[in-house]
Backbone of each chain as ProteinMPNN parsed JSONL, in Angstrom:
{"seq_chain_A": "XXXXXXXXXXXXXXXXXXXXXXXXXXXXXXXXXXXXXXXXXXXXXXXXXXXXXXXXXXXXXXXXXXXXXXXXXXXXXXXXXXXXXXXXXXXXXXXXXXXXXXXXXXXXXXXXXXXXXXXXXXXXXXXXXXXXXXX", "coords_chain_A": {"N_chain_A": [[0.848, -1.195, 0.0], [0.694, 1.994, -0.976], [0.434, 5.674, -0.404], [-0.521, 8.625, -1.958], [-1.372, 11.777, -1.775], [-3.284, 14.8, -1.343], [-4.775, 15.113, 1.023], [-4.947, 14.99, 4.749], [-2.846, 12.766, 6.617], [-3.169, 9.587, 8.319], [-2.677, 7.297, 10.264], [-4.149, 4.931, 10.773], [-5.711, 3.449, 8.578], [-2.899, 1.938, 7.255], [-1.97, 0.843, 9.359], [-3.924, -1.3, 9.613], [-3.225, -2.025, 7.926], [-0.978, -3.611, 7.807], [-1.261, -5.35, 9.933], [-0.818, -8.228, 11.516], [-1.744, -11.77, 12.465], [-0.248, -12.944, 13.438], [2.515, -11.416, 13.911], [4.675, -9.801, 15.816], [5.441, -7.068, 16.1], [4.708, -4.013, 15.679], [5.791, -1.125, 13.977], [5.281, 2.283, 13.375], [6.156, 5.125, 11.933], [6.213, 8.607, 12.11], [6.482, 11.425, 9.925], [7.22, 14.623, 10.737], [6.253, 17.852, 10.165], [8.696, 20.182, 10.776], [8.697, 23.282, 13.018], [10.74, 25.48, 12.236], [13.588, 26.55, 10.34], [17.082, 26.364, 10.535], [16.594, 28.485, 12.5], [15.433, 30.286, 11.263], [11.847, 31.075, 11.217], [9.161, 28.824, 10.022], [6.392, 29.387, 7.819], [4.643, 27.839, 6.708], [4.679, 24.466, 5.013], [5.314, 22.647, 1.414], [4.172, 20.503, -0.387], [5.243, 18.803, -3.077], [5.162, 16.08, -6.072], [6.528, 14.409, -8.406], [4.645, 12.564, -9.506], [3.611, 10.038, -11.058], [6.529, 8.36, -11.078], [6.852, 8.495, -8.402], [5.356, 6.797, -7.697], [6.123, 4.845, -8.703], [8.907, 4.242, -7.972], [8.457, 3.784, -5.333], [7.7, 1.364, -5.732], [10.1, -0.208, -6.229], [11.279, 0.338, -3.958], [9.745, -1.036, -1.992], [10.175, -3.738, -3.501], [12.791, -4.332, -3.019], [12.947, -3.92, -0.272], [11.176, -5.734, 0.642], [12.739, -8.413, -0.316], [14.977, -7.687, 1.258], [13.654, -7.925, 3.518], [11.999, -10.975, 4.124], [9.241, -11.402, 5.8], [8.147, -9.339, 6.246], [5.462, -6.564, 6.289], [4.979, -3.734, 4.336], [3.327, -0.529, 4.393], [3.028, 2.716, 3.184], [2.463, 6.373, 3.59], [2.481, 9.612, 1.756], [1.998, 12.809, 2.271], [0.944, 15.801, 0.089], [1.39, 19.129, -1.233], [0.112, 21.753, 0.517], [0.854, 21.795, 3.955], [-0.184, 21.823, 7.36], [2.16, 23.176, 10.181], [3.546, 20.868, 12.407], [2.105, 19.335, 11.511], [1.259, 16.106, 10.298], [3.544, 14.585, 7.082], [4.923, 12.189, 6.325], [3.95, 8.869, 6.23], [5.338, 5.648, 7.362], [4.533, 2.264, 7.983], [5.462, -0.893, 9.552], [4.841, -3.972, 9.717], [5.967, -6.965, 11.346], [7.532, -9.988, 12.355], [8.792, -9.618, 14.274], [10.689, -7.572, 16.939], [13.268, -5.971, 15.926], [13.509, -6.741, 12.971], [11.555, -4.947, 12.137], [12.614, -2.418, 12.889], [14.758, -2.447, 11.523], [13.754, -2.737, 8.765], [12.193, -0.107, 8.73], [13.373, 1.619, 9.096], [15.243, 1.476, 6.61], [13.498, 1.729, 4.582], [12.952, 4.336, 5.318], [15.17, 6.253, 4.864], [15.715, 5.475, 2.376], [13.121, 6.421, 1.163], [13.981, 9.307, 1.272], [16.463, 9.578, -0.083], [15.443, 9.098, -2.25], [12.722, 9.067, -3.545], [10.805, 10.674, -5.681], [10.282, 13.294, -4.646], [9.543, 16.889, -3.85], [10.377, 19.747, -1.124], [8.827, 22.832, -0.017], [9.613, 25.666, 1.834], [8.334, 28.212, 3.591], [8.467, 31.544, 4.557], [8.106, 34.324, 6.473], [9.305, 35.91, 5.514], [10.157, 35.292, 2.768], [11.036, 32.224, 0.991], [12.12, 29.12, 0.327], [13.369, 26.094, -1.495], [13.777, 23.553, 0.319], [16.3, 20.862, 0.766], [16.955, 17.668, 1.239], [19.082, 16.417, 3.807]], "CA_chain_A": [[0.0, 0.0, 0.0], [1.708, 3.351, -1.233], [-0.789, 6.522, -0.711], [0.355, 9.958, -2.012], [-2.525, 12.521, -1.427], [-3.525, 15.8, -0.877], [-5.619, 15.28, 2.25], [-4.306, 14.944, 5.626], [-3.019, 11.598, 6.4], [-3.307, 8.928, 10.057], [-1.913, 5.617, 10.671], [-5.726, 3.513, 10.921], [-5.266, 2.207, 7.586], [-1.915, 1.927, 7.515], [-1.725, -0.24, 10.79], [-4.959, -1.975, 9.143], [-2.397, -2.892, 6.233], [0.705, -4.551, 7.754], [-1.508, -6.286, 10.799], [-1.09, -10.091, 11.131], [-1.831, -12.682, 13.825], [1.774, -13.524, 13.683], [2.94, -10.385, 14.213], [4.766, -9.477, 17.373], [5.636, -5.953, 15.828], [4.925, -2.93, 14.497], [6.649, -0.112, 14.007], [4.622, 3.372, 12.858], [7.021, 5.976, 11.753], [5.807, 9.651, 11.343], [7.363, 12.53, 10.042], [5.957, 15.6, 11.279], [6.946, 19.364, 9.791], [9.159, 21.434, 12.35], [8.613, 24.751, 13.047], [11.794, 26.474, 12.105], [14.677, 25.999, 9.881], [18.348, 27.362, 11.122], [16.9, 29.531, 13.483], [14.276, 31.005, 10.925], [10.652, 30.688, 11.694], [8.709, 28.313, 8.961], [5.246, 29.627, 8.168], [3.805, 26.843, 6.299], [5.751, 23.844, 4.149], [4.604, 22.833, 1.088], [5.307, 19.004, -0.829], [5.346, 18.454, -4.963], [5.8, 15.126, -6.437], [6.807, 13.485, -9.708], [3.793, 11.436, -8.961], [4.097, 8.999, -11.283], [7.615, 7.967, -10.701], [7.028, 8.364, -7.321], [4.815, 5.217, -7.699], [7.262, 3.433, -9.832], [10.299, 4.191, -7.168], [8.193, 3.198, -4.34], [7.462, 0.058, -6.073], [10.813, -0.452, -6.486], [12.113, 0.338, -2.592], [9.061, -1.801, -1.25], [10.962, -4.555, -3.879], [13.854, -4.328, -2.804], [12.812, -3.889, 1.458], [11.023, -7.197, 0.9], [13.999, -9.052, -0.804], [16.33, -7.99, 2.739], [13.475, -8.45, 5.325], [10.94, -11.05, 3.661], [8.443, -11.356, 7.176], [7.44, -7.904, 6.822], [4.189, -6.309, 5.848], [4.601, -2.537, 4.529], [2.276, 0.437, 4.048], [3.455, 3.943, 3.343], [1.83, 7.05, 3.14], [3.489, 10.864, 2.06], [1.187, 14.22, 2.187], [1.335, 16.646, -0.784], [0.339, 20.054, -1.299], [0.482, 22.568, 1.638], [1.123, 20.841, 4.554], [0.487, 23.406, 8.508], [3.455, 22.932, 11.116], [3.376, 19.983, 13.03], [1.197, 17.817, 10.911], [1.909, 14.3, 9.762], [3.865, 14.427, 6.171], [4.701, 10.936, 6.128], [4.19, 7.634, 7.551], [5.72, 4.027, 7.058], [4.109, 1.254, 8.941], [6.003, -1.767, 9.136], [4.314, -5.356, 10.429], [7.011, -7.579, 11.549], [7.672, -11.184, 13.481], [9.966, -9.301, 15.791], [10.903, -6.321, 16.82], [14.306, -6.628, 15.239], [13.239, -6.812, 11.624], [10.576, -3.85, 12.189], [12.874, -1.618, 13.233], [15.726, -2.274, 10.264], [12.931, -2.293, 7.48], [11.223, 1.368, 8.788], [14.88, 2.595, 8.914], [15.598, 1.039, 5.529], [12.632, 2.635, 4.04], [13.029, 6.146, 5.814], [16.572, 6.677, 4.086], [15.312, 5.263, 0.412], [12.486, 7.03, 0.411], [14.85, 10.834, 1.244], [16.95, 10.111, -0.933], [15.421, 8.34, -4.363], [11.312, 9.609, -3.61], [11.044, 12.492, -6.35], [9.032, 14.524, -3.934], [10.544, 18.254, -3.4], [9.231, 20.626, -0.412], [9.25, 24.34, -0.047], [9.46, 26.249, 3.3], [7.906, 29.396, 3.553], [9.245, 32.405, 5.86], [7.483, 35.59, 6.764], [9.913, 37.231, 4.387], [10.398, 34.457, 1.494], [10.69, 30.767, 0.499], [12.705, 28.2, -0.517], [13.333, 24.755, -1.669], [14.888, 22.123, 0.399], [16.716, 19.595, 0.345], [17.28, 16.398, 2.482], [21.0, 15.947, 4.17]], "C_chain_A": [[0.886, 1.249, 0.0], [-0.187, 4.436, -1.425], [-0.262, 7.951, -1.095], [-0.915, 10.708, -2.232], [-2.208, 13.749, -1.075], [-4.654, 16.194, 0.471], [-4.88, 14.605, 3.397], [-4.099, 13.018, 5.671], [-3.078, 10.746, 7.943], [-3.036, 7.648, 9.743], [-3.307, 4.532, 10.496], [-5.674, 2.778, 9.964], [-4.069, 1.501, 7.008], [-1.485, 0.899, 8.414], [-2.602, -1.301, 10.231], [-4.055, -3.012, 8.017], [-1.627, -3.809, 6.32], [0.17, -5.432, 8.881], [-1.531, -8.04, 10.294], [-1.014, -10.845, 12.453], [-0.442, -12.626, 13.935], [2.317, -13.143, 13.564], [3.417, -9.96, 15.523], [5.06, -7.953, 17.389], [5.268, -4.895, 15.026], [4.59, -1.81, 14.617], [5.939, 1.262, 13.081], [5.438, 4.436, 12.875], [6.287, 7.429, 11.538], [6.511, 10.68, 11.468], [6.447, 13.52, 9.695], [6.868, 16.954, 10.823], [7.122, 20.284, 10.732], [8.571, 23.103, 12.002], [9.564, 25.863, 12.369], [12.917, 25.772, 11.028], [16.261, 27.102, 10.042], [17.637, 28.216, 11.598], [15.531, 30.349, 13.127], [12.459, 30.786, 10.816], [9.935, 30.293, 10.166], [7.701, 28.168, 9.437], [4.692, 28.364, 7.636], [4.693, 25.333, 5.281], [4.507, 23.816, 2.816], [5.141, 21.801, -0.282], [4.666, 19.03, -2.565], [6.326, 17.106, -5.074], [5.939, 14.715, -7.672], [5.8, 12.22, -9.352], [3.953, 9.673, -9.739], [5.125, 8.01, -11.107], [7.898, 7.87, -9.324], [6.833, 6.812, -6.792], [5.7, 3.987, -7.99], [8.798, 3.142, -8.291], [9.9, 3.428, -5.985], [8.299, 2.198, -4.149], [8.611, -0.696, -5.854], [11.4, -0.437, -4.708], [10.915, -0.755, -2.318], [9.872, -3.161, -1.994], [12.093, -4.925, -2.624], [13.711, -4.427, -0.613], [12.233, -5.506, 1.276], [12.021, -8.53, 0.596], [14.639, -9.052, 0.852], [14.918, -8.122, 3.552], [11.719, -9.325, 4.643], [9.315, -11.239, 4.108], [7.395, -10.765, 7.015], [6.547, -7.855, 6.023], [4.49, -4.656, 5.647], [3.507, -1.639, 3.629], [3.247, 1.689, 4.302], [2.373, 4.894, 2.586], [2.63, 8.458, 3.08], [2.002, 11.699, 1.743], [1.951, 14.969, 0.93], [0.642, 17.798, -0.297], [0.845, 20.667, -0.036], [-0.421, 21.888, 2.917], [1.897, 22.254, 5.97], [0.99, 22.65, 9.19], [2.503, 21.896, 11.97], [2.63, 18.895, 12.56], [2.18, 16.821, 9.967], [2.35, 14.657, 8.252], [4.155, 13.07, 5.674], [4.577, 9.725, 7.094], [4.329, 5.857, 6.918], [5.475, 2.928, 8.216], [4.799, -0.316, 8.209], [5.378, -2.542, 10.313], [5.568, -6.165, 10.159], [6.721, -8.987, 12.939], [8.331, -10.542, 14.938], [10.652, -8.161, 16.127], [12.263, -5.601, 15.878], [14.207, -5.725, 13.372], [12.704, -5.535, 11.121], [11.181, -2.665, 12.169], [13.712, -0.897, 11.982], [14.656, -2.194, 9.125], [12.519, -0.897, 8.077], [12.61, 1.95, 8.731], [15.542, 2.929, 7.182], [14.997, 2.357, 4.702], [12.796, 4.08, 3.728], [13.633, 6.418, 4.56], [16.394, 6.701, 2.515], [14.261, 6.481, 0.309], [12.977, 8.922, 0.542], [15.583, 10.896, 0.617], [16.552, 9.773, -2.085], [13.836, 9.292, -4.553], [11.687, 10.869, -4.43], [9.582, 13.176, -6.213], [10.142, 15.824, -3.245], [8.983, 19.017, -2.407], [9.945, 21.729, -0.09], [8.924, 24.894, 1.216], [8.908, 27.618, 2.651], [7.874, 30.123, 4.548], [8.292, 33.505, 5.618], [8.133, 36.552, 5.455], [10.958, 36.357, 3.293], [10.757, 33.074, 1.485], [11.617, 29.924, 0.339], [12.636, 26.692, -0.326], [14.466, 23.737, -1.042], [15.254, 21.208, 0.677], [17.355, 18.468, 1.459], [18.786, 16.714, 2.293], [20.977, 14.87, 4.288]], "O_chain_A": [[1.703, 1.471, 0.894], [-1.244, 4.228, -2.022], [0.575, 8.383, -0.302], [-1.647, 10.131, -3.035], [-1.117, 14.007, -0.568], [-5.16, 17.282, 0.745], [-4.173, 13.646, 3.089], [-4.798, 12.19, 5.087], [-3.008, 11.556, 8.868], [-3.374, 7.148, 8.671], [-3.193, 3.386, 10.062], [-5.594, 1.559, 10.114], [-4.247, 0.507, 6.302], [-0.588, 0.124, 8.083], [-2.077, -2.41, 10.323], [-4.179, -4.145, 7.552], [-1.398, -4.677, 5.478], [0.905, -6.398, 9.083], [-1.957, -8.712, 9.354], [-0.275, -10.51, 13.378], [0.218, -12.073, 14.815], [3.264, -13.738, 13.049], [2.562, -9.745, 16.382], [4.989, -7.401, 18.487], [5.481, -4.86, 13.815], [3.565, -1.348, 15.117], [6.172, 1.141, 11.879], [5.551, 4.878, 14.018], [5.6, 7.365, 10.519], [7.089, 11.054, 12.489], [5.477, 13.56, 8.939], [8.058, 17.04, 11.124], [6.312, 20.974, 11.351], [8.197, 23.726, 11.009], [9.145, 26.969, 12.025], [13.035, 24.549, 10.959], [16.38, 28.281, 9.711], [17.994, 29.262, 11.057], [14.755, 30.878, 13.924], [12.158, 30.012, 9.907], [10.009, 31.091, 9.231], [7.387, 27.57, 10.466], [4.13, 27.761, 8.551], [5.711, 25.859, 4.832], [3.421, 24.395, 2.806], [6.097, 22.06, -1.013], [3.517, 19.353, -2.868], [7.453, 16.89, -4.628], [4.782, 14.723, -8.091], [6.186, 11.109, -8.99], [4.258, 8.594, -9.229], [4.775, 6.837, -10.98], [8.92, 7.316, -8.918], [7.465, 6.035, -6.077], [5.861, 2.81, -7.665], [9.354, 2.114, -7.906], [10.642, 2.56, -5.524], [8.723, 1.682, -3.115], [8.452, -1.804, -5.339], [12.003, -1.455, -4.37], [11.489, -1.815, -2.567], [10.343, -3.876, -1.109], [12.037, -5.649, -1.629], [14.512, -5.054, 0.081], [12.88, -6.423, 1.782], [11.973, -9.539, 1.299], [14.77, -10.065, 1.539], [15.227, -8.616, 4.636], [10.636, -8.74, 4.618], [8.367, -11.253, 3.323], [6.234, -11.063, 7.292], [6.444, -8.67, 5.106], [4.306, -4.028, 6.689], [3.003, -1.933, 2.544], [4.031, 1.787, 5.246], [1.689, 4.643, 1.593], [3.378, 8.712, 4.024], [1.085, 11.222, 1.074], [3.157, 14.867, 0.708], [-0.245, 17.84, 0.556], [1.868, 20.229, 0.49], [-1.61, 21.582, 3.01], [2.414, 21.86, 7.015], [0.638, 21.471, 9.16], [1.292, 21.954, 12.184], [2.53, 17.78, 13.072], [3.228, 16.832, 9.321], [1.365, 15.227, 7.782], [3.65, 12.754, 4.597], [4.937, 9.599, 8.265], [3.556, 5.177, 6.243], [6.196, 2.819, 9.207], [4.75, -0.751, 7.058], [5.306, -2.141, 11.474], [6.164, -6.144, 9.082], [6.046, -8.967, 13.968], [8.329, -10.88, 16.122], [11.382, -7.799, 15.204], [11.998, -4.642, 15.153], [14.633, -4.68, 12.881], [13.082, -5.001, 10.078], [10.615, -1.745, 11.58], [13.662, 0.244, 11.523], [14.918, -1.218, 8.423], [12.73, -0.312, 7.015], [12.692, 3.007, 8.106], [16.035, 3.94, 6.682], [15.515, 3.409, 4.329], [12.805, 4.761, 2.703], [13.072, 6.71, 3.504], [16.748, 7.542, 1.689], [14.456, 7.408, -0.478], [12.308, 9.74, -0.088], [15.906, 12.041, 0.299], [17.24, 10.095, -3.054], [13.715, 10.085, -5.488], [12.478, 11.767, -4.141], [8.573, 13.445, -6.864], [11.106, 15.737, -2.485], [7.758, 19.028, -2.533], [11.159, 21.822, 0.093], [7.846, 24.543, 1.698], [9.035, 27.979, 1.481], [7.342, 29.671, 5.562], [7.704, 33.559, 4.538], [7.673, 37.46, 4.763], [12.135, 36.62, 3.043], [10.687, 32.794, 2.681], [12.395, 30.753, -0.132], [12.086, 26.104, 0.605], [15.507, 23.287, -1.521], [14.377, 20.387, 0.946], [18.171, 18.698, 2.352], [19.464, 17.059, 1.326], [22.015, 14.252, 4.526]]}, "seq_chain_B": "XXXXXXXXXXXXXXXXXXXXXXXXXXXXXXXXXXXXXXXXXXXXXXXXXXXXXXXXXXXXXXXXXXXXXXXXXXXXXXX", "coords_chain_B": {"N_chain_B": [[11.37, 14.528, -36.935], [12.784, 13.203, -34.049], [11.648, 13.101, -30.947], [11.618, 14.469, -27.395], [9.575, 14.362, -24.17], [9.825, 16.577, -21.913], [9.896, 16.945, -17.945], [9.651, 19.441, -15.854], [10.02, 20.208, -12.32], [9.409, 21.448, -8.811], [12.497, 24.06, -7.801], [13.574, 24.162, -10.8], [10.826, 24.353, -12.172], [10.108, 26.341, -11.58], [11.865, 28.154, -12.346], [12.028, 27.833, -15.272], [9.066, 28.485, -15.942], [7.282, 26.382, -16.492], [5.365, 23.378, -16.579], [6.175, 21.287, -17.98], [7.579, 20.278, -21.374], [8.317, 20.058, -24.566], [10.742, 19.023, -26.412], [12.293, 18.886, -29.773], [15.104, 17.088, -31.014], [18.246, 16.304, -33.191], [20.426, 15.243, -33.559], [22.318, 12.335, -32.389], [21.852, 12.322, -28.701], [22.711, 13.165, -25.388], [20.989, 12.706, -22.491], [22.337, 14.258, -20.098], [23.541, 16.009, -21.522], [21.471, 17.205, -22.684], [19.905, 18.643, -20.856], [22.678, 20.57, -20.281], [21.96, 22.197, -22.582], [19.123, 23.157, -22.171], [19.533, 24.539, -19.537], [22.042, 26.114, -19.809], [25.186, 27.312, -18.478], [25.404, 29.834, -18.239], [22.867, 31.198, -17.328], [22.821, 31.929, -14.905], [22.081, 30.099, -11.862], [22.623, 26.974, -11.336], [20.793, 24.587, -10.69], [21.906, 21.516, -8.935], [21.196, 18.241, -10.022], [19.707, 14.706, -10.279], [19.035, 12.736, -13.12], [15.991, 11.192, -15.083], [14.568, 8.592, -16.688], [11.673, 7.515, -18.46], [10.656, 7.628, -16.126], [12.81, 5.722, -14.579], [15.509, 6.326, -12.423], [18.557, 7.079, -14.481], [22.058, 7.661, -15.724], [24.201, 10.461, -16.366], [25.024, 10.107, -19.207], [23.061, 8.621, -20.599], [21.614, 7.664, -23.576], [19.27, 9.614, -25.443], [16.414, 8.514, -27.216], [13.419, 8.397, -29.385], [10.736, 9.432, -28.347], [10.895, 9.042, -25.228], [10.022, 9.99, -21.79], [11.546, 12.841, -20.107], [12.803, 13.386, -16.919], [14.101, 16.11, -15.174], [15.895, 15.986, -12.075], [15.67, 17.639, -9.114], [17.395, 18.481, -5.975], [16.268, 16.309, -3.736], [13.493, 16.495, -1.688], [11.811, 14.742, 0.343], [9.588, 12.959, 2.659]], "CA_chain_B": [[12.82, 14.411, -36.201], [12.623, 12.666, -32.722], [11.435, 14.261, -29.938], [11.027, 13.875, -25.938], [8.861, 14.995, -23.019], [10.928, 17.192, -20.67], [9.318, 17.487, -17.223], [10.389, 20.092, -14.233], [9.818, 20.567, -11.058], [10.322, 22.331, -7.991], [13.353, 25.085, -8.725], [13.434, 24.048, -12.011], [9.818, 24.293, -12.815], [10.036, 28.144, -11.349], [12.862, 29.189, -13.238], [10.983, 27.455, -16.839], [7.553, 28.716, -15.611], [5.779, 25.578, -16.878], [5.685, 22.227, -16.209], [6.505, 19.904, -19.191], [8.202, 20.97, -22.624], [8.454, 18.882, -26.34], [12.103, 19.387, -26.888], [13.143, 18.005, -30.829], [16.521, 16.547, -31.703], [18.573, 15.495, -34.607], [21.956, 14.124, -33.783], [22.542, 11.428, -30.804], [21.528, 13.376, -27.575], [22.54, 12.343, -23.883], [20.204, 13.228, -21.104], [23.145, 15.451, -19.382], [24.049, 17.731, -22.754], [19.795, 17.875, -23.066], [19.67, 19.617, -19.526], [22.848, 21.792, -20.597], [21.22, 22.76, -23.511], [18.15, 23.832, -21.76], [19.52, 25.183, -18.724], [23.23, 26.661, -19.744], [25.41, 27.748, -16.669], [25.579, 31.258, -18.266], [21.84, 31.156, -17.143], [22.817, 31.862, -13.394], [22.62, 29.682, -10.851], [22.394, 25.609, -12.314], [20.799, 23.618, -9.307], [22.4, 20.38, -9.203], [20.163, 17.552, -10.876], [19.784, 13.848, -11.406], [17.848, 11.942, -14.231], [14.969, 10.044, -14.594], [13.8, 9.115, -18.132], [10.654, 6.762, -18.273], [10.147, 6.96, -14.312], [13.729, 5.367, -13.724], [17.112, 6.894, -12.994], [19.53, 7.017, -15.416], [22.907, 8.622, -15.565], [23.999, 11.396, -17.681], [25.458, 9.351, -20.369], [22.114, 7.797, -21.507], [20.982, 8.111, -24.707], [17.63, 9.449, -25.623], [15.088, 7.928, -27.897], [12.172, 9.093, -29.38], [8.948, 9.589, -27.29], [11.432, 9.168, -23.994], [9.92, 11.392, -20.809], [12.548, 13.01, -19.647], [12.851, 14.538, -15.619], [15.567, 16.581, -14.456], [15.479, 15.529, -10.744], [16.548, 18.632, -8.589], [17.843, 17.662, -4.963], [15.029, 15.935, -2.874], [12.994, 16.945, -0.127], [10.672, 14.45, 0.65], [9.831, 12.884, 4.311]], "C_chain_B": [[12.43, 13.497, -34.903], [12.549, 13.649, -31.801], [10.995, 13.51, -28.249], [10.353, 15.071, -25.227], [9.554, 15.222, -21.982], [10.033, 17.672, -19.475], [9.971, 18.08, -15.739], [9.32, 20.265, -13.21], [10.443, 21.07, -9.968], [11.313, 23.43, -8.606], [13.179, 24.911, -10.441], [12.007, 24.866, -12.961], [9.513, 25.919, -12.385], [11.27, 29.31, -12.083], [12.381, 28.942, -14.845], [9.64, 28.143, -16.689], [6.26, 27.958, -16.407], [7.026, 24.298, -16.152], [6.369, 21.268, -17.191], [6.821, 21.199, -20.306], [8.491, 19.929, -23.748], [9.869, 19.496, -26.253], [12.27, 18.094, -28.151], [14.357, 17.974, -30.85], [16.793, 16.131, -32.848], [19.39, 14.535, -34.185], [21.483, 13.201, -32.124], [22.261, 12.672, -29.588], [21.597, 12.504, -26.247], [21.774, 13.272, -23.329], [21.069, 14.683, -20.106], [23.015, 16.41, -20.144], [22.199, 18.041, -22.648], [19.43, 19.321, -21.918], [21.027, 20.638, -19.291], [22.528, 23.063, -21.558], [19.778, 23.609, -22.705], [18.234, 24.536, -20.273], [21.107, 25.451, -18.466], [23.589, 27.821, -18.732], [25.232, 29.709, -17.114], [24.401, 31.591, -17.524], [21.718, 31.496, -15.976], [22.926, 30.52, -13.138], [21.996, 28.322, -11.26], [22.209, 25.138, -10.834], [21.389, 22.152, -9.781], [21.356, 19.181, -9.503], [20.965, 16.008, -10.726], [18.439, 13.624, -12.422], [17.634, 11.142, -14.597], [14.401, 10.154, -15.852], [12.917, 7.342, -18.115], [10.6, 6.201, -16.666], [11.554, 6.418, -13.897], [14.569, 6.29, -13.803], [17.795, 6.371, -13.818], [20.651, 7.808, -15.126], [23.162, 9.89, -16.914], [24.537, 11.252, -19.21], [24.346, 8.893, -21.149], [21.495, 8.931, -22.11], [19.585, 8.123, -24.991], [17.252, 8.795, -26.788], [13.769, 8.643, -27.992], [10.799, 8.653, -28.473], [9.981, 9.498, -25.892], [10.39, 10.249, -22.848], [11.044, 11.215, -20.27], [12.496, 13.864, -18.026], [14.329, 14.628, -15.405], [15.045, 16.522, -12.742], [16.541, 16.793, -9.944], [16.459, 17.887, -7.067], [16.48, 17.638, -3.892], [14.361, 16.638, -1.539], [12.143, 16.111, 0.707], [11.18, 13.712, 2.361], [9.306, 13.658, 4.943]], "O_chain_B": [[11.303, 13.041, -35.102], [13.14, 14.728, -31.766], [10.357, 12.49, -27.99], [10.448, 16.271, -25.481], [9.916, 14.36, -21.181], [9.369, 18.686, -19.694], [10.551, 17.463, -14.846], [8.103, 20.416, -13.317], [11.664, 21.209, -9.9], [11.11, 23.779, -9.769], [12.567, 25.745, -11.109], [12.055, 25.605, -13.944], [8.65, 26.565, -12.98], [11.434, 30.52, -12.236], [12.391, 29.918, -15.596], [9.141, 28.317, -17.801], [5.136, 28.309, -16.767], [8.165, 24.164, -15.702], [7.209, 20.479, -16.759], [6.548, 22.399, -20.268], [9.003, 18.865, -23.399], [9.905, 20.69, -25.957], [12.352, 16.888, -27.916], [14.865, 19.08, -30.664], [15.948, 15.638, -33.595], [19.249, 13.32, -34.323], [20.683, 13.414, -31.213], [22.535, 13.854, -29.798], [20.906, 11.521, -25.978], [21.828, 14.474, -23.591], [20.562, 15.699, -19.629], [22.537, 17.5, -19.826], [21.813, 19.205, -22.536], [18.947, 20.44, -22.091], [20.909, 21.484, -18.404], [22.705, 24.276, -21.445], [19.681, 24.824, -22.882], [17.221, 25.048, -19.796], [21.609, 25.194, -17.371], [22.923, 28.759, -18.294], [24.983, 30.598, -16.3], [24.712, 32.519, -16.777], [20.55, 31.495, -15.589], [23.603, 29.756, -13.826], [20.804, 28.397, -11.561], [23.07, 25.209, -9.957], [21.284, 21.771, -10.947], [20.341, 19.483, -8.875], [22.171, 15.832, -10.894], [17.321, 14.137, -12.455], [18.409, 10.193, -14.715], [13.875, 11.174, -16.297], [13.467, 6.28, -17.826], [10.539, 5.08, -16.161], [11.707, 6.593, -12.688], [14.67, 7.048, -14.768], [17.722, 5.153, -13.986], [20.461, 8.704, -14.304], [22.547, 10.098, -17.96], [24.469, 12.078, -20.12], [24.539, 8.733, -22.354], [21.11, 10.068, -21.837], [18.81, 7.171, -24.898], [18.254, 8.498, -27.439], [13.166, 9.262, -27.115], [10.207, 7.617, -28.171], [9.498, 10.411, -25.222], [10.084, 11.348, -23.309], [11.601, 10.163, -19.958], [12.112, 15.033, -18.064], [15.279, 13.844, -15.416], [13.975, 16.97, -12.331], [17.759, 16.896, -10.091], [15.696, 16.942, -6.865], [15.876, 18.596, -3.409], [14.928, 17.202, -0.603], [11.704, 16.602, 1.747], [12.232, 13.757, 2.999], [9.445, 13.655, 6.166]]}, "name": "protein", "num_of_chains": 2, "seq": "XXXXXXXXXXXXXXXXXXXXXXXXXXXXXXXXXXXXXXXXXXXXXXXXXXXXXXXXXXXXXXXXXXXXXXXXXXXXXXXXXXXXXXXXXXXXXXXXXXXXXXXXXXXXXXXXXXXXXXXXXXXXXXXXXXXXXXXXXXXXXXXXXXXXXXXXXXXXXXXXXXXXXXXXXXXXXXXXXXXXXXXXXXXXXXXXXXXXXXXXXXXXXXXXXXXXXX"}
């Protein structure tokens, strides 16, 4: 399950996705938009994706996460569009045998999807904007 | 002639002020020279880029083909 949307997003189906009796884990990741960047106060963010290819890449990290951890169960979801401070931007739910597994696939994930996901987001300051970019 | 679908975003797509562009070719054309051709450094300030032609990466050596989409991938933000 990959969801890329313009409406807010919550873990219920998400958790709904990767549950399994024979599950002893799982691991709900969310990344939430700070307030500030270096120091300067960030009024609103604001996410654009290469949607299609987003799909295709996803496809391709969920590949590739099931290949190293084959147990697991994932669901990811990213927010587009303008996106106010503190709300949920993304979230990767990983169902797992063990805590173990749960922890290294949502880590896995994180990292692929910051650096390959071709989704760009723009900060916006009281006194101008810009675009950037994961470290 | 042959021709591809060039699509920007983010910086890119604010310094082009659209989204997508038909760019024709004649001779052999890599993906890198396409995106100096359409965004030469004299131009100011060249954000750093990779590229993605039918949804995958590629490097800047690959050769286009007609109908190709082409993205210049400016540096990520997502998360």
């Amino acid at each position: 399950m990959f969801v890329l949307t313009h409406d807010r997003i919550d873990s219920t189906d998400l958790r709904a996705a990767v549950s399994d009796h024979g599950f002893g884990a799982l691991v709900v990741f969310e990344g939430v938009t700070r307030n500030h960047f270096e120091g300067r106060p960030v009024e609103r963010l604001e996410y654009e994706a290469y949607a299609d290819m987003a799909q295709a890449e996803m496809q391709r990290i969920r590949d590739e996460t099931l290949q190293n951890w084959p147990s697991i169960k994932l669901a990811v979801a990213h927010r587009l569009g303008v996106v106010g401070l503190g709300e949920t931007s993304l979230i990767i739910a990983v169902g797992a045998p063990h805590r173990v597994e749960g922890y290294e696939a949502s880590r896995f994930v994180l990292e692929a999807i910051k650096s390959r996901l071709p989704v760009w987001k723009k900060e916006h300051y009281s006194d101008g904007e810009s675009w950037k970019a994961n470290t | 002639m042959p021709v591809v679908i060039v699509h920007y975003f983010a910086a890119l797509r604010e310094k082009k002020g659209r989204e997508t562009e038909r760019v024709e070719f004649d001779a052999e054309l890599q993906v890198g020279a396409l995106y100096e051709k359409l965004f030469p450094s004299t131009d100011g300030q060249v954000v750093p880029v990779a590229f993605a032609v039918n949804k995958t990466y590629v490097s800047a050596d690959y050769v286009l083909s007609d109908n190709d989409e082409v993205a210049f991938i400016p540096p990520l933000g997502g998360g």
